[in-house]
gemmi code that builds the backbone of each chain (N, CA, C; Angstrom):
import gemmi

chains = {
    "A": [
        ("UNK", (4.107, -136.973, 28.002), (5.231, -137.678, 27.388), (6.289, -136.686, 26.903)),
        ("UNK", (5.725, -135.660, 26.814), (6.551, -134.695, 25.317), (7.571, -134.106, 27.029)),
        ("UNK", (6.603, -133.722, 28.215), (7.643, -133.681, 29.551), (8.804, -134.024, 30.033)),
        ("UNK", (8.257, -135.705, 29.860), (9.431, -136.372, 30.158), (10.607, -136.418, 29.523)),
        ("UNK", (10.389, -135.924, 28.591), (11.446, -135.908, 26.946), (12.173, -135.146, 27.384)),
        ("UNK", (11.474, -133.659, 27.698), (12.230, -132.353, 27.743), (12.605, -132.471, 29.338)),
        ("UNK", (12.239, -133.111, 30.214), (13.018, -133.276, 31.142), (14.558, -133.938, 31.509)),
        ("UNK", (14.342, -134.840, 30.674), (15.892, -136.112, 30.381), (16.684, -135.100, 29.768)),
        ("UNK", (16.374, -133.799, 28.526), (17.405, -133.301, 28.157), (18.027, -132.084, 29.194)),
        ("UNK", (17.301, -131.890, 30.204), (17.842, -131.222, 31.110), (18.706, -131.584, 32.103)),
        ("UNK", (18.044, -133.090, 32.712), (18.466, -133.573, 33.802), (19.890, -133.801, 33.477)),
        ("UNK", (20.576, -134.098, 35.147), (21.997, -133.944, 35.366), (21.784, -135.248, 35.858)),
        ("UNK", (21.455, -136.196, 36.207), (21.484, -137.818, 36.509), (20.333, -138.655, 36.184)),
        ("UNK", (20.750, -139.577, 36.199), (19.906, -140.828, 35.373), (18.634, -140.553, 36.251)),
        ("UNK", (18.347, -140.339, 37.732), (16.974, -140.321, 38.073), (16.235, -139.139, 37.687)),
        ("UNK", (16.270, -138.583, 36.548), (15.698, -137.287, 36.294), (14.496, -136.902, 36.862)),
        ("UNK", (14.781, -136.550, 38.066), (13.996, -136.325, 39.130), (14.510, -135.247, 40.276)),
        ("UNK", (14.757, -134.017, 39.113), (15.359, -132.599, 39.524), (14.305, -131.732, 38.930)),
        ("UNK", (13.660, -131.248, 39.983), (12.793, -130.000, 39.713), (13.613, -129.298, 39.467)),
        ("UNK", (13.069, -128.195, 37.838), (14.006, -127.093, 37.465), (14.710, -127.698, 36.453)),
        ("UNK", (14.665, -128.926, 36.199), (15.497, -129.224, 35.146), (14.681, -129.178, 34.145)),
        ("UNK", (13.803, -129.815, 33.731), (12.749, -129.245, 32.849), (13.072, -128.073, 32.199)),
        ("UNK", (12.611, -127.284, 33.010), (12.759, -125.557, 32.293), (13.989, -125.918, 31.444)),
        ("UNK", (14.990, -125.981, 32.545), (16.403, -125.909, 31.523), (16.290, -126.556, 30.137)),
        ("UNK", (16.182, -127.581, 29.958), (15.801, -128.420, 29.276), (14.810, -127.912, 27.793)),
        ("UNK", (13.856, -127.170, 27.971), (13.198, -126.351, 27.141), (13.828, -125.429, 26.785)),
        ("UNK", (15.008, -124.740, 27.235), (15.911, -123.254, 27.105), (16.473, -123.837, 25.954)),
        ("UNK", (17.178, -124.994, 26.241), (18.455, -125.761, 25.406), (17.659, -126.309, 24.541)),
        ("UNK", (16.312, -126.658, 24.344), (15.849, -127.121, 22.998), (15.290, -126.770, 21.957)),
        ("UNK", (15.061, -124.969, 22.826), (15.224, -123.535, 22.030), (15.878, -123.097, 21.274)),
        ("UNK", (17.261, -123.054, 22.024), (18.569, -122.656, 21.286), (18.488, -123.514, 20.015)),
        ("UNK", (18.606, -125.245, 20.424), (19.090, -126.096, 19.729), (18.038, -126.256, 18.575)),
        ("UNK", (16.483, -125.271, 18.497), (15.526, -125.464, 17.352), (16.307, -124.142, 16.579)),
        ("UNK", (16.424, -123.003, 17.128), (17.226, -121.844, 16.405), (18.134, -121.828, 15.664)),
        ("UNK", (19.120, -122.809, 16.148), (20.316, -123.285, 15.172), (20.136, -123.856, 14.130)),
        ("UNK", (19.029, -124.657, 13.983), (18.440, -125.462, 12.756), (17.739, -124.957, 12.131)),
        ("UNK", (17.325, -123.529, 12.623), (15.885, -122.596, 11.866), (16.620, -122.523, 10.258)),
        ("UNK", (17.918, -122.713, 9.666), (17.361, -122.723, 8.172), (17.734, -124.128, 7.275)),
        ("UNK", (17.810, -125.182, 8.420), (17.583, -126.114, 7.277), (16.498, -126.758, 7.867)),
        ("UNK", (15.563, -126.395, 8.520), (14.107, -127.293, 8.993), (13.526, -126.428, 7.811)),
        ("UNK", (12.234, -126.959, 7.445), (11.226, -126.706, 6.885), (10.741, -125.512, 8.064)),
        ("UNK", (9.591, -125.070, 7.112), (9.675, -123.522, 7.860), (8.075, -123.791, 8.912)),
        ("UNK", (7.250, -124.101, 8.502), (6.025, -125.340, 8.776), (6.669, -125.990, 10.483)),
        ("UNK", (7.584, -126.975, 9.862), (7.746, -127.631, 11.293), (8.704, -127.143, 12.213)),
        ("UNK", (9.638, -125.951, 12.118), (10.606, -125.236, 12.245), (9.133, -124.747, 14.136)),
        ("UNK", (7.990, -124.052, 13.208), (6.872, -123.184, 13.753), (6.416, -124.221, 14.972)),
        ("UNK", (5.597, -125.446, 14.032), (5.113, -126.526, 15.140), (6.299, -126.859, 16.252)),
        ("UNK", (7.117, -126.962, 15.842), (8.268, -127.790, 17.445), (8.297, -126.484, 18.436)),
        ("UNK", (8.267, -125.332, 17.859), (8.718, -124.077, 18.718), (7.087, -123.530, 19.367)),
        ("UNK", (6.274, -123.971, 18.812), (5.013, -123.996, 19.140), (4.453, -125.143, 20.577)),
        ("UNK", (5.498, -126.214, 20.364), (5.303, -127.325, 21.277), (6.251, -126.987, 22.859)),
        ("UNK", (7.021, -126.508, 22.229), (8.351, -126.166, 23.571), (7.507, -124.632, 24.152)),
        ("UNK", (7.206, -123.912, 23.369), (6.176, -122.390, 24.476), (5.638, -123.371, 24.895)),
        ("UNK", (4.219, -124.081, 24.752), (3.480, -124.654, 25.277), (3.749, -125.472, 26.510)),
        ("UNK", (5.123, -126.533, 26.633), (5.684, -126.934, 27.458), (6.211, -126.253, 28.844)),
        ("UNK", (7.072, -124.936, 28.214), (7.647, -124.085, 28.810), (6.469, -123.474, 30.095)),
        ("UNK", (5.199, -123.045, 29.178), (4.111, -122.879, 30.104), (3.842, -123.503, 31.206)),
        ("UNK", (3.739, -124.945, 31.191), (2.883, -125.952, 31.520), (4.386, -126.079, 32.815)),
        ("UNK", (5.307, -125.730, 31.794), (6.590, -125.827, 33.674), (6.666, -124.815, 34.431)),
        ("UNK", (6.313, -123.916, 34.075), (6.275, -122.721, 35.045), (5.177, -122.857, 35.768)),
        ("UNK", (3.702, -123.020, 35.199), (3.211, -123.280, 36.150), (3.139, -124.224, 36.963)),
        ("UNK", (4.049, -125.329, 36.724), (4.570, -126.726, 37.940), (5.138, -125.937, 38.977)),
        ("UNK", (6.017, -125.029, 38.346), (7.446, -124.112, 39.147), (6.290, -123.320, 39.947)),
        ("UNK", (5.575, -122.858, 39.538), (4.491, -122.217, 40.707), (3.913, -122.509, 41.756)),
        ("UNK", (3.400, -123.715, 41.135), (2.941, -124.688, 42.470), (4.122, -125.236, 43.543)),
        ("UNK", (4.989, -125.867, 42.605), (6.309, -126.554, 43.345), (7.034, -125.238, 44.456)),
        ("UNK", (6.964, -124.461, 44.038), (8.023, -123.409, 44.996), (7.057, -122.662, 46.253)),
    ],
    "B": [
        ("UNK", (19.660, -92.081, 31.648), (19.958, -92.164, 30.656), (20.250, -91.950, 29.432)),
        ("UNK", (21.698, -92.186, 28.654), (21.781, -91.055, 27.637), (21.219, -91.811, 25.960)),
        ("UNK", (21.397, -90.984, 25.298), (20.109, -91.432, 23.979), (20.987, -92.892, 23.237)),
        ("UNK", (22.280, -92.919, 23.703), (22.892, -94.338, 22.944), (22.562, -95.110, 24.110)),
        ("UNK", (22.159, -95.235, 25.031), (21.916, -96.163, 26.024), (20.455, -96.618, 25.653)),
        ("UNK", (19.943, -95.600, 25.456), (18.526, -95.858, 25.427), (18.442, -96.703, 23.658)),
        ("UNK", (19.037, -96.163, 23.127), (18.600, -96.752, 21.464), (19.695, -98.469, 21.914)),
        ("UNK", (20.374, -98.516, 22.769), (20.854, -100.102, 22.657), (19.921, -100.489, 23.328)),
        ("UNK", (19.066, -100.430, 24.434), (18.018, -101.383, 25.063), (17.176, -101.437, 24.026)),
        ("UNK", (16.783, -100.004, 22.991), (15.342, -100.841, 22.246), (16.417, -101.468, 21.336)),
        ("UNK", (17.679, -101.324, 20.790), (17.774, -103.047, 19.605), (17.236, -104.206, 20.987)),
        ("UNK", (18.205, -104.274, 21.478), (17.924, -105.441, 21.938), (16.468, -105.494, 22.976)),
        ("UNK", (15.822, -104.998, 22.805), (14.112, -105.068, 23.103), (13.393, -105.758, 21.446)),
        ("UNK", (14.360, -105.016, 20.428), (13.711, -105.682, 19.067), (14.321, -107.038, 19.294)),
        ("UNK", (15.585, -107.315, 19.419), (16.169, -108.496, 19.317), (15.485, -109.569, 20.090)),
        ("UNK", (14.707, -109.190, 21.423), (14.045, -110.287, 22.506), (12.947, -110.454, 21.354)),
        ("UNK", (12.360, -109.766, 20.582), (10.674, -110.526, 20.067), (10.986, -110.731, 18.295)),
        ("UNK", (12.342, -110.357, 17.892), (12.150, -110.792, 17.042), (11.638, -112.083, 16.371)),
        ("UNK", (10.922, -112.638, 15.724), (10.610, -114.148, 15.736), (11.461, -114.700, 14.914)),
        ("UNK", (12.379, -113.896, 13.758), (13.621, -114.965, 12.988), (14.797, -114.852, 13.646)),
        ("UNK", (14.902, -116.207, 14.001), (16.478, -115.982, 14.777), (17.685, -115.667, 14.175)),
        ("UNK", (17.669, -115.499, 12.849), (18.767, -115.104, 12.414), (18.983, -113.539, 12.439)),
        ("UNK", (17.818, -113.243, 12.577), (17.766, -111.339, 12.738), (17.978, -111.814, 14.026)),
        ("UNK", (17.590, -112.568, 14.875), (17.172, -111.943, 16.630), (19.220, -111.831, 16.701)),
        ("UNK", (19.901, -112.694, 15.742), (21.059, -113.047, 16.859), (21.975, -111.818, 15.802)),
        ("UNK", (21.389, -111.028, 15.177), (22.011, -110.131, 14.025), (22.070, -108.867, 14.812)),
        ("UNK", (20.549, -108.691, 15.620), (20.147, -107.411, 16.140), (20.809, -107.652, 18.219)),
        ("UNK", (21.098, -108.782, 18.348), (21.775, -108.529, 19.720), (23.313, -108.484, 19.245)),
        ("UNK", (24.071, -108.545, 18.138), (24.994, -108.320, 18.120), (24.994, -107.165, 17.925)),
        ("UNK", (24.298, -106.656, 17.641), (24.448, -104.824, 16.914), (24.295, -104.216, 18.168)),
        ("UNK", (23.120, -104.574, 18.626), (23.370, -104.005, 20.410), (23.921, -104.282, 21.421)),
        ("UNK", (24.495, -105.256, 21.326), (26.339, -105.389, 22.292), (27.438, -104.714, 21.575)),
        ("UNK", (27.541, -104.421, 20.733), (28.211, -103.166, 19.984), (28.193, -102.182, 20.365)),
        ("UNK", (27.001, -101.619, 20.932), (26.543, -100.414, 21.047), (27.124, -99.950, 22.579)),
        ("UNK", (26.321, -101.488, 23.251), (26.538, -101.206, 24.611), (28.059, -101.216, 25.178)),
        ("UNK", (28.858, -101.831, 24.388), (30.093, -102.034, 24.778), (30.884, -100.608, 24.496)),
        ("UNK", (30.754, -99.792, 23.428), (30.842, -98.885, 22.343), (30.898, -97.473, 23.555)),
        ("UNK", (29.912, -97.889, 24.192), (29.338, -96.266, 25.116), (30.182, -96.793, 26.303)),
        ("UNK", (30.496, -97.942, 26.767), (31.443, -98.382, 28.082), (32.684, -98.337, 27.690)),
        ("UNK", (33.016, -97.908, 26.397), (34.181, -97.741, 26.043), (35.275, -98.590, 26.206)),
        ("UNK", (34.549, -99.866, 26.005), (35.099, -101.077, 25.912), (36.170, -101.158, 23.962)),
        ("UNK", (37.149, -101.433, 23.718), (37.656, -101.706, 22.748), (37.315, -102.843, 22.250)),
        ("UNK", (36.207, -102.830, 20.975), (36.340, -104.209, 20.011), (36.354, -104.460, 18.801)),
        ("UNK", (36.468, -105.302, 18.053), (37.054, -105.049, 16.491), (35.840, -105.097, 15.904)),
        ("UNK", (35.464, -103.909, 14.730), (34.798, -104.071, 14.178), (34.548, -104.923, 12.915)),
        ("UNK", (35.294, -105.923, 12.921), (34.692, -107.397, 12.217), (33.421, -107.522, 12.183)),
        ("UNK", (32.901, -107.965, 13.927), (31.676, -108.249, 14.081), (30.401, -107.448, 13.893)),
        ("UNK", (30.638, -106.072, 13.483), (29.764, -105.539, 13.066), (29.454, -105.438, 11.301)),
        ("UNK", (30.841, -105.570, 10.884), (31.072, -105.619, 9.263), (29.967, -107.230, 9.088)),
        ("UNK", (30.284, -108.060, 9.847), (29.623, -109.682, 9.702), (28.366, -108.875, 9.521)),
        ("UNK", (27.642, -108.312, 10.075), (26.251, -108.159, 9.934), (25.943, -107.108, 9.072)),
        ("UNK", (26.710, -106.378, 8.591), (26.172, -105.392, 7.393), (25.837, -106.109, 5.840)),
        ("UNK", (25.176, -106.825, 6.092), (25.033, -107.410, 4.610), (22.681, -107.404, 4.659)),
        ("UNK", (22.122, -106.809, 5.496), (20.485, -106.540, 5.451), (20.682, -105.785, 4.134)),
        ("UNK", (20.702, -104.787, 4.303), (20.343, -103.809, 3.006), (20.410, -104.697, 1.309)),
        ("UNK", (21.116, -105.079, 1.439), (21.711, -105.411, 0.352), (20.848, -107.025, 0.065)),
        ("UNK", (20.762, -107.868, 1.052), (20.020, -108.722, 0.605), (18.494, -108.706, 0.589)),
        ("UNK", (18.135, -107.542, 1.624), (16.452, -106.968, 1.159), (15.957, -106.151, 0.112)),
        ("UNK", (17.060, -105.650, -0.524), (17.174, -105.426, -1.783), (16.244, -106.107, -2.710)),
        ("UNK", (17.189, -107.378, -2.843), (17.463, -108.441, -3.880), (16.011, -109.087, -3.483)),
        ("UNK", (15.383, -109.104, -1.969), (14.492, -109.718, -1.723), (13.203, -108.710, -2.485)),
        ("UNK", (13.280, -107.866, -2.275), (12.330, -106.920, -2.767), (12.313, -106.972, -4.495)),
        ("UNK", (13.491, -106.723, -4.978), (13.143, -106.955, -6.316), (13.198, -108.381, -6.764)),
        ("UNK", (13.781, -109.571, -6.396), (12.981, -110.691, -6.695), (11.946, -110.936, -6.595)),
        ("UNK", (10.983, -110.314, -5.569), (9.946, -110.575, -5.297), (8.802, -109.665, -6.313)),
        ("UNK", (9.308, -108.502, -6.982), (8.486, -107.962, -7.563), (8.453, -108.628, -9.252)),
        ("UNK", (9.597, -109.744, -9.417), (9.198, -110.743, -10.107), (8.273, -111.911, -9.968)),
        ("UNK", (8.369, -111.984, -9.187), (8.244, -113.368, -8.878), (6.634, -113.048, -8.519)),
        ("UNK", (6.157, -112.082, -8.189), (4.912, -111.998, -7.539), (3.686, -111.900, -8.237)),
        ("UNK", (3.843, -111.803, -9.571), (2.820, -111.924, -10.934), (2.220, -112.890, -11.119)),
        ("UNK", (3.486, -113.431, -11.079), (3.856, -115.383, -11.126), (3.264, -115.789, -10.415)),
        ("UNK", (3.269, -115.697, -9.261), (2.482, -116.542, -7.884), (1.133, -115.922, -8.204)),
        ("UNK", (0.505, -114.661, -8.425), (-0.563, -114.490, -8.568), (-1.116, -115.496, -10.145)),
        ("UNK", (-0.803, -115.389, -10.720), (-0.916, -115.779, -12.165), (-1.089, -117.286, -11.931)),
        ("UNK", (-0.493, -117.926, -10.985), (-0.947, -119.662, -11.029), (-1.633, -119.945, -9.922)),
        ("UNK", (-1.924, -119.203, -9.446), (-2.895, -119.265, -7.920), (-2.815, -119.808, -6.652)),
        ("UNK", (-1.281, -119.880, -6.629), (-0.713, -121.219, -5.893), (-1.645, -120.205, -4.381)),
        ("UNK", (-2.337, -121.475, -3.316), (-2.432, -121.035, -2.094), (-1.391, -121.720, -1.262)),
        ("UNK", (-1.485, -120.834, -0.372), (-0.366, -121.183, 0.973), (-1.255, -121.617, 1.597)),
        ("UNK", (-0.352, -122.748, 2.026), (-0.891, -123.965, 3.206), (-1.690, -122.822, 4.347)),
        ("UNK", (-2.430, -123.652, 5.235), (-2.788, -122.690, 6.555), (-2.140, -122.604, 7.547)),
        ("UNK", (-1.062, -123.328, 7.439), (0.036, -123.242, 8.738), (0.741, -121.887, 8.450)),
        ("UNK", (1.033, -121.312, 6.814), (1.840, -120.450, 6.806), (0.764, -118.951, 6.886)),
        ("UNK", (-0.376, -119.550, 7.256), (-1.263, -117.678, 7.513), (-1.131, -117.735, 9.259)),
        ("UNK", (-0.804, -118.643, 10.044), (-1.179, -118.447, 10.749), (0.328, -118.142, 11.572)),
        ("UNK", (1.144, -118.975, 10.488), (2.782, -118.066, 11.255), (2.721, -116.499, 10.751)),
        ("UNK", (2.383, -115.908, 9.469), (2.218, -114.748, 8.880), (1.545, -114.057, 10.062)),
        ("UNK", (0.220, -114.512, 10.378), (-0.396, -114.027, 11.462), (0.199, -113.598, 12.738)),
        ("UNK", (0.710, -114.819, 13.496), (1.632, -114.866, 14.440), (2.778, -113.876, 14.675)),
        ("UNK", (3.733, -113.723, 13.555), (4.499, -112.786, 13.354), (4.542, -111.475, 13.496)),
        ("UNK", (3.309, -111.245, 12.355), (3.093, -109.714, 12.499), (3.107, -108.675, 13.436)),
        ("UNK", (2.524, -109.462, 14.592), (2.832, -108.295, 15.867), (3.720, -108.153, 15.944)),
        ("UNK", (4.580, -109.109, 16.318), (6.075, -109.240, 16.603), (7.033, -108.088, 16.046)),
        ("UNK", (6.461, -108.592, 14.571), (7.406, -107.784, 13.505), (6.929, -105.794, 13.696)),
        ("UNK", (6.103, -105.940, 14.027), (5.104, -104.323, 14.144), (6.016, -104.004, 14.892)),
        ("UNK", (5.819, -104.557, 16.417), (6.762, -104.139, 17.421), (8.520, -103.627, 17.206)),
        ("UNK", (9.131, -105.203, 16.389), (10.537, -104.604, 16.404), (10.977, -103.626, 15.617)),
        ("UNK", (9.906, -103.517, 14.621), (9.818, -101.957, 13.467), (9.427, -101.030, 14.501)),
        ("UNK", (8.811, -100.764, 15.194), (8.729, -99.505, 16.217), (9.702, -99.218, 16.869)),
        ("UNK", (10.253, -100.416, 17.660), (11.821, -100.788, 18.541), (13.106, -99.288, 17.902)),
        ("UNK", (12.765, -100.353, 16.414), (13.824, -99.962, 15.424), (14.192, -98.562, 15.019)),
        ("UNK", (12.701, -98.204, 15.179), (12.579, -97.094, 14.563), (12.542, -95.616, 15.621)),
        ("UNK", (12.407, -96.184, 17.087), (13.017, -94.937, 17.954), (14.009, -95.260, 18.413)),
        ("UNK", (15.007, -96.108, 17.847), (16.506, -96.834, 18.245), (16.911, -95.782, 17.157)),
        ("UNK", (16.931, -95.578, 15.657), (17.534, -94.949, 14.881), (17.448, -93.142, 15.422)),
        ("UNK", (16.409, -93.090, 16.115), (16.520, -91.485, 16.309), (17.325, -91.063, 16.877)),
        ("UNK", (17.611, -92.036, 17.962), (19.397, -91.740, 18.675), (19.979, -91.406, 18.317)),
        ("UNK", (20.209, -91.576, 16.628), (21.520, -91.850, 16.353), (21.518, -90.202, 15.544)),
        ("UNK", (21.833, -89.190, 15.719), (21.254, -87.733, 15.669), (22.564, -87.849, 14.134)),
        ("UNK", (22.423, -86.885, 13.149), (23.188, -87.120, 12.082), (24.375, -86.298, 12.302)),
        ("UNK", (25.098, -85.352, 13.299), (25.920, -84.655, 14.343), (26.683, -85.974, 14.532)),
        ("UNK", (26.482, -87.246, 15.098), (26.764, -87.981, 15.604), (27.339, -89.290, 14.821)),
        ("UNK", (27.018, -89.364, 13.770), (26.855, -90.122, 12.823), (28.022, -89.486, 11.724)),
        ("UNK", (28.280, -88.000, 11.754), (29.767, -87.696, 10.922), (30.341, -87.806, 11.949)),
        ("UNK", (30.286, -87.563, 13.032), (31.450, -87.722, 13.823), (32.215, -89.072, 13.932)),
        ("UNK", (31.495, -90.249, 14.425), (31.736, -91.548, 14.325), (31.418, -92.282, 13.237)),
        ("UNK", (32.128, -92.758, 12.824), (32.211, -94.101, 12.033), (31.478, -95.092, 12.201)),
        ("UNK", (31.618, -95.654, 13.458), (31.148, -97.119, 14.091), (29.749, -97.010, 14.006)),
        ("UNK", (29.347, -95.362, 14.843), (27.840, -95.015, 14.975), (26.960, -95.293, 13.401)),
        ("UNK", (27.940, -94.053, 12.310), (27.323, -94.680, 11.320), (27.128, -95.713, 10.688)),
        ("UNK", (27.476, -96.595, 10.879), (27.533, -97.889, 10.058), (26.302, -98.745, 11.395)),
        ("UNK", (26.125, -98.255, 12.475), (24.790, -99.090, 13.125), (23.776, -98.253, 12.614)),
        ("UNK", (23.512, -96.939, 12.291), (22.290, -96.591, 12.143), (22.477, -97.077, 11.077)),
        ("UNK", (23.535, -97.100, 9.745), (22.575, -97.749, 8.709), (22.278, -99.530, 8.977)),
        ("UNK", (22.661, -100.464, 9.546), (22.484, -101.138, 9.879), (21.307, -101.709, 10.458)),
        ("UNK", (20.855, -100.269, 11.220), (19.508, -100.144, 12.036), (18.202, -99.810, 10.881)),
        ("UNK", (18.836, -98.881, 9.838), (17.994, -98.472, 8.516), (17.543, -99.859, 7.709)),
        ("UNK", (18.277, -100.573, 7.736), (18.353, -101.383, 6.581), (17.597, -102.502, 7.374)),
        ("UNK", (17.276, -102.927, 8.673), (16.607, -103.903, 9.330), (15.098, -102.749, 9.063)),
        ("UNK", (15.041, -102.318, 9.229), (14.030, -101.122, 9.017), (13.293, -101.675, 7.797)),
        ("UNK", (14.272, -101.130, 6.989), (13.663, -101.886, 5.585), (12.998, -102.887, 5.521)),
        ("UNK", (14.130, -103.959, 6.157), (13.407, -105.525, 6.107), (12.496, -105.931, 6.518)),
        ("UNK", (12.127, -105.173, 8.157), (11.073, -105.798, 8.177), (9.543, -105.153, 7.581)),
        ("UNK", (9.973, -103.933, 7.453), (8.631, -103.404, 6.604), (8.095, -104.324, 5.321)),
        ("UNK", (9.185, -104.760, 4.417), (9.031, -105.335, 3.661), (8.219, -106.910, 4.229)),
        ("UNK", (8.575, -107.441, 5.396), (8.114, -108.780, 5.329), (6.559, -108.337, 6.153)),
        ("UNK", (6.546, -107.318, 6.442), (4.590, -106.546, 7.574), (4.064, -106.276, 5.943)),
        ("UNK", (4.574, -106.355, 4.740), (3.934, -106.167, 3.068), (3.357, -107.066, 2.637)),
        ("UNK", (4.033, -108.940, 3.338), (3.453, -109.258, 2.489), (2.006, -110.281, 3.254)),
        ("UNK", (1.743, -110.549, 1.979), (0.142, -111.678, 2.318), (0.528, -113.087, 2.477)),
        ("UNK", (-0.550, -114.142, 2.747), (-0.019, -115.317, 2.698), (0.507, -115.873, 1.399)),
        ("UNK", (0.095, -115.589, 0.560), (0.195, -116.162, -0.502), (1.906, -116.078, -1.017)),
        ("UNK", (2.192, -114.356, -0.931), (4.100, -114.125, -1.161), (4.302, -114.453, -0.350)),
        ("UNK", (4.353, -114.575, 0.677), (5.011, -115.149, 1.907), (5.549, -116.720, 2.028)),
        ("UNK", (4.719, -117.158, 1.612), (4.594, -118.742, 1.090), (5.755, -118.363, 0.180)),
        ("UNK", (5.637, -118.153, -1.094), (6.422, -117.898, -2.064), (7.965, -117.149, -1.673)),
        ("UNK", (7.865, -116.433, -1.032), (9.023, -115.662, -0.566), (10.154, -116.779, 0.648)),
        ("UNK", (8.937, -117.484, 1.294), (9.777, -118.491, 2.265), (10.506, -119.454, 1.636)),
        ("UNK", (9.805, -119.877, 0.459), (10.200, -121.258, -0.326), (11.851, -120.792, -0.782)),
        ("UNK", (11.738, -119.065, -1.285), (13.178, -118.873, -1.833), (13.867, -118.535, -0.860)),
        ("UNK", (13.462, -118.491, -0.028), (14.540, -118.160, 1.029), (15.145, -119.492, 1.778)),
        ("UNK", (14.468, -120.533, 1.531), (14.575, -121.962, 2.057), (15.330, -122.529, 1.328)),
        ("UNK", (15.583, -122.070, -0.532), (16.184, -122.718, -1.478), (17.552, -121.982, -1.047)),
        ("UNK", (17.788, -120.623, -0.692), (18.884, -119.912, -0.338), (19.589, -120.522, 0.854)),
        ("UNK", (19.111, -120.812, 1.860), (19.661, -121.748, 2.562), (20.331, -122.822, 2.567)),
        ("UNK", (19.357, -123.611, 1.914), (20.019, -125.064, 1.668), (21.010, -124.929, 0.599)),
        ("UNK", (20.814, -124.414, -0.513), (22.265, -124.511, -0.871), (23.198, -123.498, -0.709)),
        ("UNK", (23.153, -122.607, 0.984), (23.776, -121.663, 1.029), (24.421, -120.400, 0.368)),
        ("UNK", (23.528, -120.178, -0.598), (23.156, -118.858, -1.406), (23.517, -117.716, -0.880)),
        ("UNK", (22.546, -118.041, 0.149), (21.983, -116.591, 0.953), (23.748, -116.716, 2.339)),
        ("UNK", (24.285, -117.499, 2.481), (25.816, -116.996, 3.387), (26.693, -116.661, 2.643)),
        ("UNK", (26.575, -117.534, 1.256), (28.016, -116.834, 0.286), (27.590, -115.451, -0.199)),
        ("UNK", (26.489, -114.945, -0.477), (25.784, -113.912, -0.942), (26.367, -113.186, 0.417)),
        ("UNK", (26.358, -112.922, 1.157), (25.813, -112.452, 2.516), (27.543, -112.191, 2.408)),
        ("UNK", (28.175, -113.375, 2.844), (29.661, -113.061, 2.597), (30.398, -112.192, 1.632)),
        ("UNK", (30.281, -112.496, 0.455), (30.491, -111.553, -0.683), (30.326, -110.130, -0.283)),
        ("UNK", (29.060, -109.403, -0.349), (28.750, -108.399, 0.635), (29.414, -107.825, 1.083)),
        ("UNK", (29.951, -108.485, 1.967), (30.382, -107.955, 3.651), (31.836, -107.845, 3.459)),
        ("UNK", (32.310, -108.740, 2.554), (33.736, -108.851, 1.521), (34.283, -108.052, 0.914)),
        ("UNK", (33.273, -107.649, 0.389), (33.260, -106.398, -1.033), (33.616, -104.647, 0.345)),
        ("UNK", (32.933, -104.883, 1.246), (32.901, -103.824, 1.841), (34.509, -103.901, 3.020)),
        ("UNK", (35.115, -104.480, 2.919), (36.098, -104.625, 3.378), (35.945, -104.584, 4.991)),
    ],
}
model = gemmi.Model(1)
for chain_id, residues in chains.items():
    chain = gemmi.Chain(chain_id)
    for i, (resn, *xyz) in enumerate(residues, 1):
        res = gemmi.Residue()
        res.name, res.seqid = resn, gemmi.SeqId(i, " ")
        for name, pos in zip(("N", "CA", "C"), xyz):
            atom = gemmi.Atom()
            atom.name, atom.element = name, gemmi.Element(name[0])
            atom.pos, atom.b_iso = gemmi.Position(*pos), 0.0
            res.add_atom(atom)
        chain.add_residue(res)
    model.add_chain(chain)
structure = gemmi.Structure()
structure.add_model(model)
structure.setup_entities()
């Protein structure tokens, strides 16, 4: 689920059904946790950036298989 | 490669693992400075004045904290386990960009440092991240906890940018 999430914020059209967008998608929700690193709590600041590596993983190795 | 080439890849080798992004985006500005600096690119040193304000607020962090740290021992407060295991987490990190840091400053030869201006004001720049992070590889979970909370109160009511500003103000 947490995929599909970070896929829609990548994708470039409604069928978000662009390999590679993903990744992107995790880059930009990087940046966009960094920018907020001092008014998040410092706790969940850790967990979300903890959830997006984990993601980030889990697309590269898609990107492994896929290519 | 010459020794300012080499001391801008390790900032920005510290800057890739730093884990606070407000240092990570403090320490790639200092090393696009650098790198631009040796290409003899012309740029205003504003953007390096923006970031001279470490020393001065690890200072304040250090001796607040040598208040404040009696205190936290004295009421026993424990830190949650999420914050030993970011403490945990960190530490390498932080080991690393203190090493980074610390054969980035040797570059900067003290020959080199009267000669230029710009140079001096990154090695102390480079000194004073030095500082900081030694200070945060000091502490335990327990200040850390304690040390985050004030640094969280500095934030939110933007303490720590007007502080930071002032600073950087004062130094023209």
């Amino acid at each position: 689920m947490h995929i599909t999430f970070i896929g829609k914020v990548g994708g470039q059209d409604e069928s978000n059904n662009h390999p590679g967008n993903g990744g992107q998608g995790v880059v930009e929700l990087k940046a966009k946790l960094d920018e907020l690193y001092k008014v998040l709590p410092r706790d969940d600041y850790y967990r979300v950036k903890q959830l997006l590596s984990e993601a980030e993983g889990i697309l590269e190795k898609h990107d492994g298989v896929t290519k | 490669m010459t020794n300012l080439q080499l001391a801008s890849r390790l900032i920005k080798k510290a800057s890739d693992i730093q884990p606070c992004p407000v240092c990570k985006a403090d320490l790639k500005i200092l090393s696009e400075f650098v790198e631009k600096k040796i290409q003899g690119k012309h740029q205003s040193l504003k953007r390096l004045k923006k970031i001279d304000y470490v020393n001065e607020i690890t200072s304040l962090a250090i001796s607040s904290m040598s208040i404040v740290a009696p205190l936290v021992r004295m009421t026993g407060i424990k830190a949650p386990e999420l914050y030993e295991k970011i403490l945990s987490d960190n530490f390498e990190a932080n080991r690393q960009v203190k090493a980074f840091l610390v054969r980035a400053r040797r570059e900067f030869s003290t020959d080199l440092i009267a000669q230029d201006r710009d140079y001096a004001t990154v090695a102390w720049i480079i000194d004073s991240f030095i500082k900081a992070t030694s200070f945060k590889l000091g502490l335990d979970p327990q200040l850390f906890y304690a040390y985050d909370k004030i640094i969280r109160f500095g934030y939110k009511t933007h303490l720590l940018e007007i502080m930071a500003r002032i600073i950087t103000g004062m130094k023209g």
